[in-house]
FIMAR-289465 format. One record per residue (C-alpha): residue number from 1; residue in one letter; z, x, y. Coordinates in Angstrom, 3 decimals. Layout:
{nukol NUM, 'A', {Z, X, Y}} ...
//
This chain:
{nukol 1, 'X', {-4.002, -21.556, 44.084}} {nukol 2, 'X', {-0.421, -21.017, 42.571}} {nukol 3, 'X', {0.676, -17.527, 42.727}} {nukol 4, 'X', {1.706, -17.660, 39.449}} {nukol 5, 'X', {-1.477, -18.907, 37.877}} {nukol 6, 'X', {-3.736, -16.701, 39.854}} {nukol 7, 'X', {-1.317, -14.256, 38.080}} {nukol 8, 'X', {-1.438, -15.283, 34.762}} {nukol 9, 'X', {-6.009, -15.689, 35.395}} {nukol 10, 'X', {-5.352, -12.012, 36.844}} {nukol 11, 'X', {-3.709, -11.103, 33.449}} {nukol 12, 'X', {-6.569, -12.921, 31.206}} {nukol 13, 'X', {-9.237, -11.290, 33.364}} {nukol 14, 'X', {-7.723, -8.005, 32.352}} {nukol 15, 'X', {-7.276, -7.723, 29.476}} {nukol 16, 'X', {-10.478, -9.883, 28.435}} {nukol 17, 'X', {-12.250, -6.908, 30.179}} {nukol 18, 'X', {-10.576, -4.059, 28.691}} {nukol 19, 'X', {-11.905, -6.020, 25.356}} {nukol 20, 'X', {-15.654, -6.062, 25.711}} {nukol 21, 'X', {-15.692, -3.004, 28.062}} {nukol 22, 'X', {-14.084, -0.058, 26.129}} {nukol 23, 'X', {-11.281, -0.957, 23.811}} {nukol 24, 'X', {-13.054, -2.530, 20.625}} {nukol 25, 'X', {-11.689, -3.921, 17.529}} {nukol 26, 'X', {-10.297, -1.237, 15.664}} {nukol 27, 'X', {-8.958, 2.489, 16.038}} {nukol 28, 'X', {-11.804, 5.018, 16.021}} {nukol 29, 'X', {-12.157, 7.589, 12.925}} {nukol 30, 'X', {-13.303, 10.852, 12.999}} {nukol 31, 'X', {-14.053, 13.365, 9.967}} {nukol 32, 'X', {-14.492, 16.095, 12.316}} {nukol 33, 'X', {-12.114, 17.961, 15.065}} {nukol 34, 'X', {-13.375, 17.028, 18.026}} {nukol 35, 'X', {-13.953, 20.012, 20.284}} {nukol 36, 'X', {-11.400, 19.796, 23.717}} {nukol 37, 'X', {-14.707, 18.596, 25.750}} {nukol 38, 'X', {-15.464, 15.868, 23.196}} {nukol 39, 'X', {-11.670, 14.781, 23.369}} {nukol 40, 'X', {-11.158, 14.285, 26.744}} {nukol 41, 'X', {-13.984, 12.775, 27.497}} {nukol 42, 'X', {-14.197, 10.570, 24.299}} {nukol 43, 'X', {-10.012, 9.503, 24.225}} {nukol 44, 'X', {-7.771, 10.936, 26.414}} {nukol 45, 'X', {-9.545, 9.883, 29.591}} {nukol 46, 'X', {-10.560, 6.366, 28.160}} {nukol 47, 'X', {-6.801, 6.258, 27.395}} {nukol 48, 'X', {-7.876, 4.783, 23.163}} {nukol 49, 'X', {-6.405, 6.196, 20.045}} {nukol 50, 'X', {-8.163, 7.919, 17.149}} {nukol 51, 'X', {-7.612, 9.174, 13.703}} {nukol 52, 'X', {-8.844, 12.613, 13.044}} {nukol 53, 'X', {-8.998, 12.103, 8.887}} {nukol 54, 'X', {-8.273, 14.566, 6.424}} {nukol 55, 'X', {-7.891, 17.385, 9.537}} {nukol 56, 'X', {-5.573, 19.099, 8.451}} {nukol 57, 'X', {-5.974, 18.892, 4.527}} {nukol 58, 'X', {-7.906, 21.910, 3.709}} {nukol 59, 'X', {-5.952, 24.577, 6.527}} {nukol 60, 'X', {-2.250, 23.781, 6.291}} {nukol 61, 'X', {0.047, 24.964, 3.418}} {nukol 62, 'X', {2.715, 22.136, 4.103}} {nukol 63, 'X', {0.036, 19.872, 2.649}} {nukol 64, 'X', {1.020, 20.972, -0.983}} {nukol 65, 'X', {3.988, 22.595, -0.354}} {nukol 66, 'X', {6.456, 20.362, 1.315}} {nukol 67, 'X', {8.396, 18.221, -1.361}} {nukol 68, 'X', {11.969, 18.170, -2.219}} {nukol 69, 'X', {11.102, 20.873, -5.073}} {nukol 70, 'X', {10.057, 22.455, -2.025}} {nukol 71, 'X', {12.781, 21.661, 0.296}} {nukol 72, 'X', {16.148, 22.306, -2.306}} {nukol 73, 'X', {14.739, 25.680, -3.253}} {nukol 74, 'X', {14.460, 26.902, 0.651}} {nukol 75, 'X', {16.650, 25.009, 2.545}} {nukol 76, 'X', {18.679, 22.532, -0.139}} {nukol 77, 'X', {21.819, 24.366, 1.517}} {nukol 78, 'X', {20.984, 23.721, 5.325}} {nukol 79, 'X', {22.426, 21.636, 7.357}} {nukol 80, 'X', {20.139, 18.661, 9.238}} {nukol 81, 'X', {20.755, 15.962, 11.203}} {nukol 82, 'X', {20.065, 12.396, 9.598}} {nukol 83, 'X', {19.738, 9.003, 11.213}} {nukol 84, 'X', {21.111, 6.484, 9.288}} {nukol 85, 'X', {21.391, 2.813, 9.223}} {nukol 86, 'X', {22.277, -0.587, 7.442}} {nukol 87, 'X', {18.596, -1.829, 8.079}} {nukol 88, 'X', {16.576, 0.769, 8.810}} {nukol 89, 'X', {15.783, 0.498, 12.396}} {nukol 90, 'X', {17.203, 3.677, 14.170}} {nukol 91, 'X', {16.611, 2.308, 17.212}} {nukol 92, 'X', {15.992, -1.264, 17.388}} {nukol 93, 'X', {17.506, -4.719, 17.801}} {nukol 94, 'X', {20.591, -6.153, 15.435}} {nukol 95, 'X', {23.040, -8.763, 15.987}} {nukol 96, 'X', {26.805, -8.907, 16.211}} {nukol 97, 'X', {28.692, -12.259, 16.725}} {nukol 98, 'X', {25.801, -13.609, 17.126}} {nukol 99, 'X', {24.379, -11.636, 20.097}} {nukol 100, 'X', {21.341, -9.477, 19.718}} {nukol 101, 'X', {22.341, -5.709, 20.896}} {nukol 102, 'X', {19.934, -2.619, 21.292}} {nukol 103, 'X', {21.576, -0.654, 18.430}} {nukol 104, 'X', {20.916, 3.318, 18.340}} {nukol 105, 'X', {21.524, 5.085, 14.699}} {nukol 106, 'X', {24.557, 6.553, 13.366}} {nukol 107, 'X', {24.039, 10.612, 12.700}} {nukol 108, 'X', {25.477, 12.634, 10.449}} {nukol 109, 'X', {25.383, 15.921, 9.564}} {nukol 110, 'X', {24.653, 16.117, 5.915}} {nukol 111, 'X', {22.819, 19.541, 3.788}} {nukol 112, 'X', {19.177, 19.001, 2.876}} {nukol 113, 'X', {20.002, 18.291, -0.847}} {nukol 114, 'X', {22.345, 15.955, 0.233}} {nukol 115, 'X', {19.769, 13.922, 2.404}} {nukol 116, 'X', {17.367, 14.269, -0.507}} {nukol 117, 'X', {20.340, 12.947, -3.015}} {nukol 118, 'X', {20.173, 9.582, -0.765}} {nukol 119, 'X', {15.995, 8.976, -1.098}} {nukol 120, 'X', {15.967, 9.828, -4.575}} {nukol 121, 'X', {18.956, 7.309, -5.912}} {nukol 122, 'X', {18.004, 5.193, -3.121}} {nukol 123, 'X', {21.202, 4.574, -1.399}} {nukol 124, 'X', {21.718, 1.738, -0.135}} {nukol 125, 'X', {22.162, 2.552, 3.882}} {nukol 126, 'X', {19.067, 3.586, 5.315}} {nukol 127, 'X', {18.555, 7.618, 5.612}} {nukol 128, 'X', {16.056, 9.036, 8.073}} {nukol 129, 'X', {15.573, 12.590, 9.539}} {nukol 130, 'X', {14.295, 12.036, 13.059}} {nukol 131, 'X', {15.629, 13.652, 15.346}} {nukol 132, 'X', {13.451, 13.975, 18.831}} {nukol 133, 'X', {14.456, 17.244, 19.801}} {nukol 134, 'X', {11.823, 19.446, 19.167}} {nukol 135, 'X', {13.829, 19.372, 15.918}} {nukol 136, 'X', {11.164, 20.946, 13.762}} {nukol 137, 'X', {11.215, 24.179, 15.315}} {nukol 138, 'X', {15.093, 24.384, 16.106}} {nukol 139, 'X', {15.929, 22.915, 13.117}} {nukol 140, 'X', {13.018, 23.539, 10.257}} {nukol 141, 'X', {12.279, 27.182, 11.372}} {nukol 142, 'X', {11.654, 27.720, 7.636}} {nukol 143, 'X', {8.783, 25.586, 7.430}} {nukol 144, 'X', {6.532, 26.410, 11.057}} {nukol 145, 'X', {4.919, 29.407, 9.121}} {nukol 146, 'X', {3.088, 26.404, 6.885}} {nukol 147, 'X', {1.714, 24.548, 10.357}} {nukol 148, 'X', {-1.135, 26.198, 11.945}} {nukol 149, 'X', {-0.848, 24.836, 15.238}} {nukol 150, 'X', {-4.392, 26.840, 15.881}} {nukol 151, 'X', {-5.934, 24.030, 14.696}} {nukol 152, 'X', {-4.597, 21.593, 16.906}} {nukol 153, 'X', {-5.988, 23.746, 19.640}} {nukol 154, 'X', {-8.166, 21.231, 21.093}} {nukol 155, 'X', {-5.065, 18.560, 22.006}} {nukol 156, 'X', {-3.537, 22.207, 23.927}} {nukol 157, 'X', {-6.860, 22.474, 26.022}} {nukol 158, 'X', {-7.490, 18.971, 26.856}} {nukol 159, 'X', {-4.053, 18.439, 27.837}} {nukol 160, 'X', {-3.707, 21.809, 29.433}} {nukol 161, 'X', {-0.116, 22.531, 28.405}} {nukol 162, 'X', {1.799, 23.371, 25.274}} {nukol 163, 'X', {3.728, 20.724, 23.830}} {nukol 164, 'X', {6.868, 19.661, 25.428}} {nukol 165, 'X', {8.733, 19.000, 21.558}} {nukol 166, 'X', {7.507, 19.502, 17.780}} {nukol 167, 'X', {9.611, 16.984, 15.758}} {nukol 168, 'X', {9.651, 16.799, 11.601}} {nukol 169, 'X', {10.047, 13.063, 10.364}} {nukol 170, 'X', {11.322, 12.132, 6.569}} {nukol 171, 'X', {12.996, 9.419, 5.007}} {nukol 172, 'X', {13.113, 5.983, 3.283}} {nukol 173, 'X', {10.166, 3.466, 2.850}} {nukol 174, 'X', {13.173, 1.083, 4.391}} {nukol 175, 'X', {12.789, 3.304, 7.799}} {nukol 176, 'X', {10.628, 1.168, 10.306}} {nukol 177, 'X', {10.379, 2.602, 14.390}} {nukol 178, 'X', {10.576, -0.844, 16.294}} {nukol 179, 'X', {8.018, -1.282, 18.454}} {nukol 180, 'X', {7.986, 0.750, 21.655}} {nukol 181, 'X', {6.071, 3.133, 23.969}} {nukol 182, 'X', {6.510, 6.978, 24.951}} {nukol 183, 'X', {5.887, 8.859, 28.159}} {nukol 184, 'X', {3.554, 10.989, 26.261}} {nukol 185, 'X', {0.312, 12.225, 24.537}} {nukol 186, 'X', {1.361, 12.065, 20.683}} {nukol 187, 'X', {-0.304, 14.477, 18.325}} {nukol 188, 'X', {0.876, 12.726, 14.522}} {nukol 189, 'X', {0.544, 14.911, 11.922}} {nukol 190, 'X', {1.037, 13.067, 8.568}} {nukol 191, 'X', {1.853, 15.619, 5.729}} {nukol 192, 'X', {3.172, 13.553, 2.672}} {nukol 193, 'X', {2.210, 10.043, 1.428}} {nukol 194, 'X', {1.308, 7.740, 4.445}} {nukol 195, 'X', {2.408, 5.673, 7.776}} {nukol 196, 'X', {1.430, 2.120, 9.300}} {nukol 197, 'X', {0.829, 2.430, 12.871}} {nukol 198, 'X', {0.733, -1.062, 14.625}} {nukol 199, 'X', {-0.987, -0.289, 18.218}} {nukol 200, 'X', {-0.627, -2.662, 21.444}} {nukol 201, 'X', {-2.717, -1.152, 24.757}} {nukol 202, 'X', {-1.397, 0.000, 28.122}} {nukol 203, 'X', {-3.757, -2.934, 29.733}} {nukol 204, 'X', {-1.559, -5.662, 27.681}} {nukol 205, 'X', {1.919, -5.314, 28.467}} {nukol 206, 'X', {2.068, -8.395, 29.984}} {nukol 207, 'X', {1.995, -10.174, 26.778}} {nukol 208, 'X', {4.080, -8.157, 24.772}} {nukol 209, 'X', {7.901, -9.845, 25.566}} {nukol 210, 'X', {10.662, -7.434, 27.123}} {nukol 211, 'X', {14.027, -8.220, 27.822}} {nukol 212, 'X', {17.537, -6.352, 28.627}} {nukol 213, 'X', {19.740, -6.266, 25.630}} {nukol 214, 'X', {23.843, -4.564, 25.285}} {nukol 215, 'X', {23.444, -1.752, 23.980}} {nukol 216, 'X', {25.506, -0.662, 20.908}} {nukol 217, 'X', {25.569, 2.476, 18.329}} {nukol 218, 'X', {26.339, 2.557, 14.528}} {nukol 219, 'X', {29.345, 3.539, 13.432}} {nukol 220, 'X', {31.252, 3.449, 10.222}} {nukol 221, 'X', {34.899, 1.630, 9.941}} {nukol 222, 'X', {37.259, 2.269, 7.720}} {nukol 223, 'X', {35.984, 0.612, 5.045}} {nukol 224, 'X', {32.795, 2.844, 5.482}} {nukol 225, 'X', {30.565, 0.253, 6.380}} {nukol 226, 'X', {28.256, 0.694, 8.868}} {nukol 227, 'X', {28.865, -1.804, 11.848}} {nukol 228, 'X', {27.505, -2.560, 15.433}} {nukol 229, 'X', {29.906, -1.098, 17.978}} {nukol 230, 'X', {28.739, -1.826, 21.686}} {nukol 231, 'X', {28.513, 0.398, 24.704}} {nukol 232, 'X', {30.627, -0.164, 27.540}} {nukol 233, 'X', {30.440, 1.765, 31.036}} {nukol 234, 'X', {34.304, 2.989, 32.490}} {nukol 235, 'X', {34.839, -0.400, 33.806}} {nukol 236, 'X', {34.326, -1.723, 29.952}} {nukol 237, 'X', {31.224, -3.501, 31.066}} {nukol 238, 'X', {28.537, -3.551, 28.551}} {nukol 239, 'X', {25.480, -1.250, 29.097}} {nukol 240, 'X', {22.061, -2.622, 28.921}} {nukol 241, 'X', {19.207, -1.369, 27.571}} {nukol 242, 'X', {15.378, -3.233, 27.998}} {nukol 243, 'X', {13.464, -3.691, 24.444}} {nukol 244, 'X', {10.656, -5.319, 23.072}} {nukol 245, 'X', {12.060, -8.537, 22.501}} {nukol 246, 'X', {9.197, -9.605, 19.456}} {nukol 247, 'X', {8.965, -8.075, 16.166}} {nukol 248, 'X', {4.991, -7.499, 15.291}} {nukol 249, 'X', {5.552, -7.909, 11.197}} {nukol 250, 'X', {6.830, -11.899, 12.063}} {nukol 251, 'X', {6.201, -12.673, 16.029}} {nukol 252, 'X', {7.340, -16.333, 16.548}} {nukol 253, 'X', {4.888, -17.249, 18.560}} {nukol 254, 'X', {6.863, -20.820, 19.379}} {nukol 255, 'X', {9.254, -18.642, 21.606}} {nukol 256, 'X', {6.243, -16.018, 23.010}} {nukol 257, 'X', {3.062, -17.523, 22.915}} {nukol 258, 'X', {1.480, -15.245, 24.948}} {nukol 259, 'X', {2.012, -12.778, 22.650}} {nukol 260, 'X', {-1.129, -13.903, 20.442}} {nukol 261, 'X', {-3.616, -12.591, 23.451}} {nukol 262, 'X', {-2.515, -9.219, 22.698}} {nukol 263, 'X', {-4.896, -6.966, 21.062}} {nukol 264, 'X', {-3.360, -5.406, 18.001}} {nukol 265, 'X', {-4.595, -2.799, 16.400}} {nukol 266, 'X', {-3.509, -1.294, 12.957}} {nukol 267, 'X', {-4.455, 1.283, 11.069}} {nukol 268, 'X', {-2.960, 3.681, 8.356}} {nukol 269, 'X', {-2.800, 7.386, 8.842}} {nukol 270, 'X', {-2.544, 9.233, 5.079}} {nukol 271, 'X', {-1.395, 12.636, 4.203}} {nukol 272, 'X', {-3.688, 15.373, 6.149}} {nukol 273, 'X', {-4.707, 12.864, 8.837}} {nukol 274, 'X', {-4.123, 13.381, 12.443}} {nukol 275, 'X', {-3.410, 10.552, 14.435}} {nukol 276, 'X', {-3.639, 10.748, 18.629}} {nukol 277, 'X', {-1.191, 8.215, 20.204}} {nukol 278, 'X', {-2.067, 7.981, 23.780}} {nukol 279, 'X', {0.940, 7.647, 26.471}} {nukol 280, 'X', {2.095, 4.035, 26.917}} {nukol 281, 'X', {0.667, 2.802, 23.973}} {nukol 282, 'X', {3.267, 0.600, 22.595}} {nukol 283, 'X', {3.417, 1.132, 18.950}} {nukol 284, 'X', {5.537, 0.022, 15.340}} {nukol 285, 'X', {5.458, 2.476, 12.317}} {nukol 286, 'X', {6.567, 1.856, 8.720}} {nukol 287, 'X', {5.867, 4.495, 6.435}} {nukol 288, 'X', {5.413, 5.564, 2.427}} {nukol 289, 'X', {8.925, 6.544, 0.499}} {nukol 290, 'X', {9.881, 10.015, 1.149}} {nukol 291, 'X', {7.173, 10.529, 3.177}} {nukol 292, 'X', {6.949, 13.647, 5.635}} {nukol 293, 'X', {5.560, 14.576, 9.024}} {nukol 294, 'X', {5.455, 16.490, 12.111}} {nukol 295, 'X', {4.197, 15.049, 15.802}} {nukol 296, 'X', {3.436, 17.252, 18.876}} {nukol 297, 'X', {4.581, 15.623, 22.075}} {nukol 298, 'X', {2.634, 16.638, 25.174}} {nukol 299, 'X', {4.111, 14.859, 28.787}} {nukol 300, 'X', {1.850, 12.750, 30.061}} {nukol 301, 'X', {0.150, 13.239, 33.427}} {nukol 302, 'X', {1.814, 11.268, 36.380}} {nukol 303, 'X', {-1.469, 10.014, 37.976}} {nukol 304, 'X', {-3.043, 6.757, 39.228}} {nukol 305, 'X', {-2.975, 5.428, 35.717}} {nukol 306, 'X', {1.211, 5.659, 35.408}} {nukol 307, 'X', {1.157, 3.667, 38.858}} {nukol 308, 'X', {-1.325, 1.323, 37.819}} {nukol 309, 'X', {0.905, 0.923, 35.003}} {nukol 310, 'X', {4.129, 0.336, 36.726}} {nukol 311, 'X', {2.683, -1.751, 39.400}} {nukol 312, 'X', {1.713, -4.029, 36.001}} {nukol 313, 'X', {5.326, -3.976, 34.988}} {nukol 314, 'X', {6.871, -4.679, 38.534}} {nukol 315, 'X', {4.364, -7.795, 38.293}} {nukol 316, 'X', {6.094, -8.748, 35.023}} {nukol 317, 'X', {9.315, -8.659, 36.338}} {nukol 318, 'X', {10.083, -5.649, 33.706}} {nukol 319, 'X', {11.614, -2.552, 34.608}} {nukol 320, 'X', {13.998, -3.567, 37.096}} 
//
């Protein structure tokens, strides 16, 4: 048989299995906390996603108090770091002379009311607070007494670690996250209004298109327009970056077929839902105007499943 059709039958056989064996047809709900036991055994060591709704509605203060009433009267003065963009992907693909680049955000330091000023007259550059720093308890001290991470205790035990970064999210209904996957257990927390999660599994990489792009930043000209300005190493050769090639709201499915074998999975996580992202997962988010929240990063375990994984990516030809 042709290696590369005993390939391709390996891929089908794959992820047709993951199908009828464990992975379903939609996201799992819960209206209960699940106790650490329940967790692990149910999610995190089946490697599938789940929404935890209304968790946190009843037990955190943030969940009526965070609003920009909220935010101008304690911290309309501060200082915070803010993404921003022509088109609202902060990291994501654009193109310049026509040539697609891998195009990370401008940031600017701007005061709270001053980010605020931008979603409420609706500027017209894309403003997003999202830094992944751990930014929410470096940045937002004011607001960690209104999280009670006590409740989240059973993502700590299963885990068996404290998160590695807390990180606040706002911004503009414009602000979509291209699709991508993370190194790590996600814990989403969504406080105000509401986020679309599209969700690909670990066990169908293969169909989801990758390829290496030049990579470029945002940066305003003279003319204060925000423009692609590409990366270049010391010998002024472009730096690449591999992306997701295909964008999951229109996939042209001419130029990746394969794409439609991929089980997608969407579902929408409101205010006082917790959402648990599992490592690898790739995953797209578009979210509610203005709307607010906080994810708990916990590094994922490096254990037969990340070399499974990236023996499935050397077989793809990604990654290298």
């Amino acid at each position: 048989m042709d290696k590369n059709l005993a390939q391709t039958e390996a891929f089908d056989f794959l992820s047709n299995e993951a199908k009828d064996l464990y992975l379903g047809t939609h996201v799992p709900e819960l209206y209960e906390i699940p106790t650490s036991i329940e967790f692990v055994r149910d999610y995190v060591a089946k490697n599938l996603p789940v929404v935890i709704r209304e968790a946190t509605l009843d037990h955190w203060p943030a969940i009526t108090k965070w609003n920009s009433k909220h935010f101008r009267t304690l911290m309309g003065r501060k200082d915070v770091t803010v993404a921003i963009t022509p088109n609202g992907y902060a990291d994501g693909l654009a193109e310049k002379d026509g040539e697609e680049y891998f195009v990370m955000p401008l940031e600017k330091q701007m005061t709270m009311n001053e980010f605020l000023d931008t979603l409420d007259n609706h500027h017209p550059l894309v403003h997003y607070i999202q830094k992944q720093n751990s930014n929410f308890t470096d940045d937002f001290s004011e607001l960690c007494s209104d999280i009670d991470a006590r409740l989240l205790s059973f993502s700590a035990e299963a885990f068996n670690k404290q998160p590695d970064a807390v990180n606040f999210w706002m911004g503009d209904e414009r602000a979509i996250t291209s699709m991508h996957k993370d190194p790590y257990e996600n814990i989403y927390c969504v406080v105000s209004g509401y986020k679309d999660f599209i969700l690909i599994p670990p066990v169908d990489l293969q169909w989801v298109p990758r390829a290496k792009y030049p990579s470029a930043l945002y940066k305003q000209n003279h003319l204060n327009e925000v423009i692609v300005d590409p990366i270049v190493d010391d010998a002024k050769e472009p730096i690449s970056v591999e992306w997701v090639s295909i964008d999951p709201l229109k996939p042209d499915l001419d130029k990746y077929p394969d794409y439609a074998k991929a089980s997608v999975f969407e579902i929408r996580v409101n205010a006082g839902d917790i959402l648990y992202l599992p490592s690898l997962w790739y995953h797209h988010v578009r979210q509610s105007h203005k709307c607010i929240a906080v994810n708990f990063w916990y590094d994922m375990d490096y254990d037969a499943r990340y070399c499974y994984y990236k023996m499935m990516e050397k077989l793809c030809g990604f990654g290298s």
